[in-house]
Every structure is written in structure tokens, then in C-alpha cells.
C-alpha positions in Angstrom: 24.5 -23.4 -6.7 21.1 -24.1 -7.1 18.7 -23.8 -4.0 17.2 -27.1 -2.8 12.9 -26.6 -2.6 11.1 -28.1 -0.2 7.3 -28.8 -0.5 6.4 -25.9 1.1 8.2 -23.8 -1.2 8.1 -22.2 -4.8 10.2 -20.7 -6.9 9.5 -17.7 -8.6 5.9 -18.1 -11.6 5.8 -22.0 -10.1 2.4 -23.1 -9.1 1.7 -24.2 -5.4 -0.6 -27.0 -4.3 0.6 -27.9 -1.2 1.3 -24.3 1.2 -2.2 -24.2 2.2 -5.0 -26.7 2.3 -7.0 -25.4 -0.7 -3.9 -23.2 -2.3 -4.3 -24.4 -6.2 -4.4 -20.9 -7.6 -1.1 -19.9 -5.4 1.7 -18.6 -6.8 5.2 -17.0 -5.8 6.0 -13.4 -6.8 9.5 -14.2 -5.3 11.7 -16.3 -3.4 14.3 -14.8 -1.3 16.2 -17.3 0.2 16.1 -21.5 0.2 14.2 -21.6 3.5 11.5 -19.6 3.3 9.2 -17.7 0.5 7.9 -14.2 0.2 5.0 -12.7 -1.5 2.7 -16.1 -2.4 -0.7 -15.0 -4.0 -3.8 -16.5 -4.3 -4.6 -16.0 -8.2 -7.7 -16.5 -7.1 -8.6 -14.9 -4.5 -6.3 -12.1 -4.3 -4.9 -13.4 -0.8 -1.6 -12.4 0.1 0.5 -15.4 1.5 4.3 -16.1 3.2 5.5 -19.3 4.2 8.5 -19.6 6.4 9.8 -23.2 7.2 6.1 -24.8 6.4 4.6 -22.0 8.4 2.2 -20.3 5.9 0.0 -17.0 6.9 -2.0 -14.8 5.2 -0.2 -11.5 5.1 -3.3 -8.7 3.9 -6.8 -9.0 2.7 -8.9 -6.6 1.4 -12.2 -6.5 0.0 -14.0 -3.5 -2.4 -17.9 -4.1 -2.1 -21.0 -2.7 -4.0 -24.4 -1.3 -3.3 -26.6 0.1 -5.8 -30.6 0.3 -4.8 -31.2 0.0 -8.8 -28.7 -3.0 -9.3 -29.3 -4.3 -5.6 -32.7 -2.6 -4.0 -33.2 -1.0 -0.7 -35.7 -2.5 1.1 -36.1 -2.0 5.0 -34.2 -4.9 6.4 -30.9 -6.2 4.9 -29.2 -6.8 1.9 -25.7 -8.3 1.2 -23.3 -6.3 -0.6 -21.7 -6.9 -4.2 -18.0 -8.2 -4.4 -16.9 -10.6 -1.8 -17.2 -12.5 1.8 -15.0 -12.9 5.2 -13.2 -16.1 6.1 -13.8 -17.7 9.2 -12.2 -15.7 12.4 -12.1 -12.7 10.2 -11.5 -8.9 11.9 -11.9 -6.0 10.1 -9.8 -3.4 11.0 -10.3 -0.7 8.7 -12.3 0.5 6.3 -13.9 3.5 4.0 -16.2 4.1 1.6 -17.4 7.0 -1.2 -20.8 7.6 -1.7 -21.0 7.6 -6.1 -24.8 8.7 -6.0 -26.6 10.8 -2.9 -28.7 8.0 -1.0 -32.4 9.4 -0.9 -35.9 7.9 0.4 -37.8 9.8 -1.6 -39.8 11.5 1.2 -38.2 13.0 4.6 -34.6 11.3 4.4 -35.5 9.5 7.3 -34.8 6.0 6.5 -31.2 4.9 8.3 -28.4 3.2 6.8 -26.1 0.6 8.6 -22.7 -1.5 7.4 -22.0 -4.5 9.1 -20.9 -8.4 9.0 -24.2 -10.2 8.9 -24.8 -12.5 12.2 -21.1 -11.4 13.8 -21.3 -7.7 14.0 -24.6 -5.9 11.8 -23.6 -2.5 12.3 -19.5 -3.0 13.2 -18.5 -0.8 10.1 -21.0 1.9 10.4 -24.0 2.4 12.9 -27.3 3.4 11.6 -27.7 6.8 10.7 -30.3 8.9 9.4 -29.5 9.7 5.5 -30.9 13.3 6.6 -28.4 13.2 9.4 -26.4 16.7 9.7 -22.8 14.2 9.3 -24.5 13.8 5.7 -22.5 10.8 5.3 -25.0 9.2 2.7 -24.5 12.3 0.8 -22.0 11.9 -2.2 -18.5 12.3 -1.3 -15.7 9.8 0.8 -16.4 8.9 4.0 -14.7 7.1 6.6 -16.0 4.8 9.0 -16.8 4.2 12.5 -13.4 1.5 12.2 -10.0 2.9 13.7 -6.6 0.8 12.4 -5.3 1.8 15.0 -7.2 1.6 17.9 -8.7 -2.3 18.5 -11.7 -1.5 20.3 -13.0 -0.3 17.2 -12.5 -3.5 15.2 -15.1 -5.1 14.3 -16.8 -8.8 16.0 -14.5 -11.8 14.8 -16.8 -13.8 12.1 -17.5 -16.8 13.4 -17.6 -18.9 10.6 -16.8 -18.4 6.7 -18.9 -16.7 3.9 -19.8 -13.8 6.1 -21.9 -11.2 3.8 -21.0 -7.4 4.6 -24.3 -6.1 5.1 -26.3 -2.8 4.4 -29.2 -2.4 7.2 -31.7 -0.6 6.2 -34.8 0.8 8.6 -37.6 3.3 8.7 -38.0 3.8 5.0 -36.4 2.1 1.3 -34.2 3.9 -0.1 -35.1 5.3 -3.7 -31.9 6.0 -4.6 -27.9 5.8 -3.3 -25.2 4.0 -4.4 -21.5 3.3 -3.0 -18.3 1.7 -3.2 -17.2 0.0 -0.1 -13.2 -0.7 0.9 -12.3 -2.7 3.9 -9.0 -4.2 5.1 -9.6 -7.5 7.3 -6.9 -10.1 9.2 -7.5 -13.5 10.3 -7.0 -14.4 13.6 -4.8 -17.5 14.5 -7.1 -18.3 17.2 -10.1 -20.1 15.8 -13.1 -18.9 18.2 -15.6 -20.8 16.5 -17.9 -23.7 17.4 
């Protein structure tokens, strides 16, 4: 018998236009029954969907960022990291990093290094600390962050609107070299905060 498909459903390698508002790169990985779909993906974003009885919700998001001072620079102030931005009402909720190249300034190690959501939460991820700090956690090596999964005081601000850079804050001195690899899980919230 073959299952009846409503608009807000797809069968499995069928494209979707119509289970989000902007969904034309969404596809199933899977259908498991004829009222509801698991495992839709955003082709092009990577977003992980399901849709139960026209209810659709993002399921996981991740993002891997960049920074490089050669590729990106290192000036005192901020700069936005490489690979991606935060929907609106975005909380990150977890996150680590590895340092690929030991960050240096080139004279005392003084300058301090932040990570952050520009405008919601500048140093949510990781506060500013010293590069010659005794945690060495600019030093090469994987690190985790000042983010606990499972403890929600430690989640970062909820973005306020969408296209919210992660952020490196830099302050006391530029960086001369330092490079890292950035991974953060994030969930949006069903209640829409914003103005």
C-alpha cells in the first residue's frame, strides 16, 4: 500500500520546498511512517530537520570556525571568525577548540584572547585570558571551553538577531602568531526574544 504524502512530507532523496520557509536545499534521509518524517537536511546548510504533522524543528547545528593571524590578522579589537554564523535566537551550548599553531605576541605574551558572539555575548565561549596565562590554553593542544552542556548557566546570551559572527577579542597586544580550529554545538530557541 502506498503511503499517502502530504505537503509537509518527503519521501526518501525527494526534494522539499515547502517544510520550512526558505527549505529549497532540504532533503529526507528517511521517512518512517506516513505521518511524519525523520532526518530532513538542509543540503545547504548542514541543518538537521524533523517534521511531525507540519511541525518542523531544527534537531542539531553545529558550526567548525577558523582563525589564523596570517590568513585573518590579530589586531587589538575584534575579528570574525572563518566558517559560518548563528541564526536568530541561537544558544550555544557547547563547544571546544584545538589550538594548530601556539598563539604568540611577539614580546611578553601579554596580549589576551577572548571567543564570543559579537553584540549578544563577546566573551560567552571563552573569557579573556592572557596567552602567557599558566592554563596555557593558547598554547597548542585541545582545549575546552568556559561552555558546560550540561549545566545552562553556562550557555551562552541568546543572539538576538541572525548572522551573528563568532568573535575573537583581542586586547593589550596583536598577536604575531596563533592559529585554531573552533567547534561549537548551538540550539534555537522557540521563543523569539528579539525586537
Amino acid at each position: 500500500m502506498a503511503l499517502n504524502k502530504r505537503k509537509d512530507q518527503v519521501y526518501s532523496g525527494q526534494n522539499v520546498t515547502d517544510i520550512t520557509g526558505s527549505s529549497g536545499s532540504l532533503n529526507s534521509l528517511g521517512d518512517a511512517a506516513n505521518d511524519y518524517v525523520l532526518f530532513g537536511i538542509d543540503t545547504a546548510s548542514g541543518n538537521l530537520y524533523y517534521s511531525n504533522n507540519g511541525d518542523t524543528r531544527q534537531v542539531a547545528n553545529c558550526l567548525t570556525l577558523y582563525h589564523d593571524v596570517d590568513t585573518d590578522g590579530a589586531a587589538v579589537g575584534t575579528v570574525n571568525l572563518r566558517g559560518g554564523t548563528l541564526p536568530n535566537n541561537a544558544i550555544v551550548c557547547n563547544a571546544w577548540y584545538e589550538v594548530t599553531t601556539t598563539y604568540t605576541d611577539g614580546a611578553d605574551d601579554s596580549a589576551t584572547i577572548a571567543l564570543g558572539i559579537e553584540t549578544d555575548d563577546a566573551t560567552g565561549i571563552e573569557g579573556a585570558t592572557a596567552i602567557s596565562g599558566g592554563s596555557n590554553i593558547w598554547d597548542a593542544g585541545v582545549r575546552g571551553t568556559d561552555l558546560d552542556p550540561s549545566t545552562a548557566s553556562t550557555f551562552t546570551t541568546k543572539t538576538t538577531a541572525a548572522g551573528r559572527n563568532i568573535i575573537m577579542t583581542i586586547a593589550d597586544d596583536d598577536p604575531t602568531a596563533g592559529a585554531l580550529v573552533l567547534h561549537l554545538d548551538f540550539r534555537v530557541s522557540e521563543i523569539d526574544t528579539s525586537s
